[in-house]
KOLDREN-713094 format. One line per 3 residues: number of its first residue (from 1); their letters; for each residue x, y, z of N, C-alpha, C, O. Coordinates in steps of 0.05 Angstrom, whole numbers, plus 5000, padded with zeros to 4 digits. Layout:
% residues N
NUM = A = X:Y:Z:X:Y:Z:X:Y:Z:X:Y:Z; ...
This chain:
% residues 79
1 = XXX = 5016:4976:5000:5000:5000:5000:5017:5025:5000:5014:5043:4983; 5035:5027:5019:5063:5051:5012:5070:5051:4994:5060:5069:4980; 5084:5038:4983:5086:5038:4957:5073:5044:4929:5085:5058:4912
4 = XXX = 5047:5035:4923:5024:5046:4918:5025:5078:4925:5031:5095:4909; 5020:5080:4944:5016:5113:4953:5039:5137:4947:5036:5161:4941; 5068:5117:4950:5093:5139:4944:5086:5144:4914:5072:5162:4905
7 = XXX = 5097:5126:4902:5089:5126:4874:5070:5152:4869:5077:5174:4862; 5044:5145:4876:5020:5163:4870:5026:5194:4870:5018:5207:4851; 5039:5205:4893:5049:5222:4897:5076:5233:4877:5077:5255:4867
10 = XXX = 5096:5213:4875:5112:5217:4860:5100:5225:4833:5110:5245:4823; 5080:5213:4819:5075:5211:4790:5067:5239:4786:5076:5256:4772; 5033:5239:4812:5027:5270:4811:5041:5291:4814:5031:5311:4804
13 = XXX = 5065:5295:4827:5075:5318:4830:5097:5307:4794:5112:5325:4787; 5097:5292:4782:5117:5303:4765:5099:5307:4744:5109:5318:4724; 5073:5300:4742:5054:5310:4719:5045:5337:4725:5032:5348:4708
16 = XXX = 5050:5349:4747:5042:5371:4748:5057:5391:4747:5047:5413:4744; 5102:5384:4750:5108:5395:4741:5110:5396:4704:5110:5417:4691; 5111:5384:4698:5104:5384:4670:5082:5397:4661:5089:5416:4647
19 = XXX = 5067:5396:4663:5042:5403:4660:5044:5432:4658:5041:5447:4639; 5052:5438:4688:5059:5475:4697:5079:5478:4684:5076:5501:4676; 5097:5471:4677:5120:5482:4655:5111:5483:4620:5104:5503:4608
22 = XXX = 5113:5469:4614:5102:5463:4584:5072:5480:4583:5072:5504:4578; 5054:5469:4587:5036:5476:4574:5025:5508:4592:5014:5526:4579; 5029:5511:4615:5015:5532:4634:5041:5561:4628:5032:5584:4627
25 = XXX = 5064:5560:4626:5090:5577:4636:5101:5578:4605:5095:5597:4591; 5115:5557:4595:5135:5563:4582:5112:5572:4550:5090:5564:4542; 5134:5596:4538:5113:5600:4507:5128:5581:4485:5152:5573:4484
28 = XXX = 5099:5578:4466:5100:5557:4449:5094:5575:4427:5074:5589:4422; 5119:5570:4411:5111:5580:4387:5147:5603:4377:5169:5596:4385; 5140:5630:4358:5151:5634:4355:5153:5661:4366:5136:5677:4359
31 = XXX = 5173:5670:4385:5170:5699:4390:5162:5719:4374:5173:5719:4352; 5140:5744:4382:5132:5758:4358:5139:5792:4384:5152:5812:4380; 5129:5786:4400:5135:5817:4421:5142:5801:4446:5143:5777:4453
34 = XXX = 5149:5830:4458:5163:5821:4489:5136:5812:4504:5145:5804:4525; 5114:5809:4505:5097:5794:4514:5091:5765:4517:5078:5754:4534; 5106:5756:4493:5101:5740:4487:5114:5714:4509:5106:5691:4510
37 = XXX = 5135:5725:4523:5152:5712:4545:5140:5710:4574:5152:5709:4595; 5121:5708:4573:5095:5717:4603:5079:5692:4600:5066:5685:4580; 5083:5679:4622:5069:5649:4622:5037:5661:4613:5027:5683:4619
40 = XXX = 5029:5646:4603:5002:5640:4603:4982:5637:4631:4962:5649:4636; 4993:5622:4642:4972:5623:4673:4984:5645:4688:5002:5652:4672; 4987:5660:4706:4997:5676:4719:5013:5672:4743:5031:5687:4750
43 = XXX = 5003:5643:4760:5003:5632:4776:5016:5598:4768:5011:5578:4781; 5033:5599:4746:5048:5576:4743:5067:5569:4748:5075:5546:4743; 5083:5588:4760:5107:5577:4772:5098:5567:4810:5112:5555:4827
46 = XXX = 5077:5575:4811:5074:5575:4836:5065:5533:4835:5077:5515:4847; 5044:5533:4819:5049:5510:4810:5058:5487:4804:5051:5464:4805; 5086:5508:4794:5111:5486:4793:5116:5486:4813:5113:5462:4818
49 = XXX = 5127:5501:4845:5140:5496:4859:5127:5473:4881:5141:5458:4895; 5099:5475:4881:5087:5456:4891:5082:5423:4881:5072:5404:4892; 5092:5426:4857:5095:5396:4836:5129:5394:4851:5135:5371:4849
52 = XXX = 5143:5403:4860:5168:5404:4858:5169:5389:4890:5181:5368:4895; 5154:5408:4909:5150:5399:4934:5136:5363:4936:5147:5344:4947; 5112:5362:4924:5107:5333:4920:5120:5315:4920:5121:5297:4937
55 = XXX = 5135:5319:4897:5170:5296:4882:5182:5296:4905:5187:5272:4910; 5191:5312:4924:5212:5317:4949:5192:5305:4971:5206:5292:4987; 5168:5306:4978:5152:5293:4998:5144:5260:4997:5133:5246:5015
58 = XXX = 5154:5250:4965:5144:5218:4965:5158:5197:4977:5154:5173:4977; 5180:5212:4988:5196:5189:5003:5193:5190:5038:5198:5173:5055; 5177:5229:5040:5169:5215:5067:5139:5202:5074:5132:5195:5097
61 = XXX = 5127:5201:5055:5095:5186:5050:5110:5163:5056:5106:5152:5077; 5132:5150:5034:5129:5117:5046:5147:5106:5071:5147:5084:5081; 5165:5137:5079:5177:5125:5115:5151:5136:5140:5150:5135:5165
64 = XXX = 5134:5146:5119:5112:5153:5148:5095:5133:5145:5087:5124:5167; 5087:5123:5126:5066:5095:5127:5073:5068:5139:5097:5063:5137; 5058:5051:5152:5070:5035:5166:5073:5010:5139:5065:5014:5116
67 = XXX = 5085:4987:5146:5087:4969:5134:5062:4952:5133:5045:4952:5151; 5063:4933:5105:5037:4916:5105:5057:4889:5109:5081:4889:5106; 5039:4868:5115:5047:4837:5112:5048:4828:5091:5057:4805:5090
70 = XXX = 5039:4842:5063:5036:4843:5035:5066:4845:5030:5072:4830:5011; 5092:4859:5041:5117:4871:5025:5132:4858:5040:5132:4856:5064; 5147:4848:5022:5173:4831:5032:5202:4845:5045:5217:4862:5035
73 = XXX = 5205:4829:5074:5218:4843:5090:5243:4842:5090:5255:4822:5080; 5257:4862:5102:5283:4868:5088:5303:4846:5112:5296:4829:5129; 5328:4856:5103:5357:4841:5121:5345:4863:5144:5330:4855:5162
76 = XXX = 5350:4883:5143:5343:4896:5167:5330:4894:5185:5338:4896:5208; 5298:4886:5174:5279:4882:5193:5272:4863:5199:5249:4862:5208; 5288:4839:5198:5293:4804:5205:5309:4809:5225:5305:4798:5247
79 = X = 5332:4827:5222:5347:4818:5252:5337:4821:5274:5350:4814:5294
């Protein structure tokens, strides 16, 4: 189930930095005026930084979740 869940977290925060870079921030196409360099959403980098935070939080989703009897246990947690 942690696993499951890191993942989840992981995937969403990197589709969302993608997402907020490419299609919301960065311009597509060919420069025509200095406007043209002004994300599209207004609020996309803010976006990104929170897709960014996600990616950096999926590893403590799966040291904060407890273990299942489902996941095979390590050298560690046999001794």
């Amino acid at each position: 189930m942690r696993i499951t869940l890191t993942a989840l977290v992981f995937f969403i925060g990197l589709a969302l930095g993608l997402v907020s870079y490419f299609v919301m921030a960065a311009p597509l196409g060919t420069p025509t005026n200095e406007g043209f360099s002004n994300p599209t959403v207004p609020f996309a980098a803010t976006i990104f930084i929170v897709a960014i935070i996600l990616v950096f939080l999926s590893p403590v989703v799966y040291e904060l979740l407890p273990d299942t009897d489902e996941e095979p246990a390590t050298s560690e947690t046999q001794a």
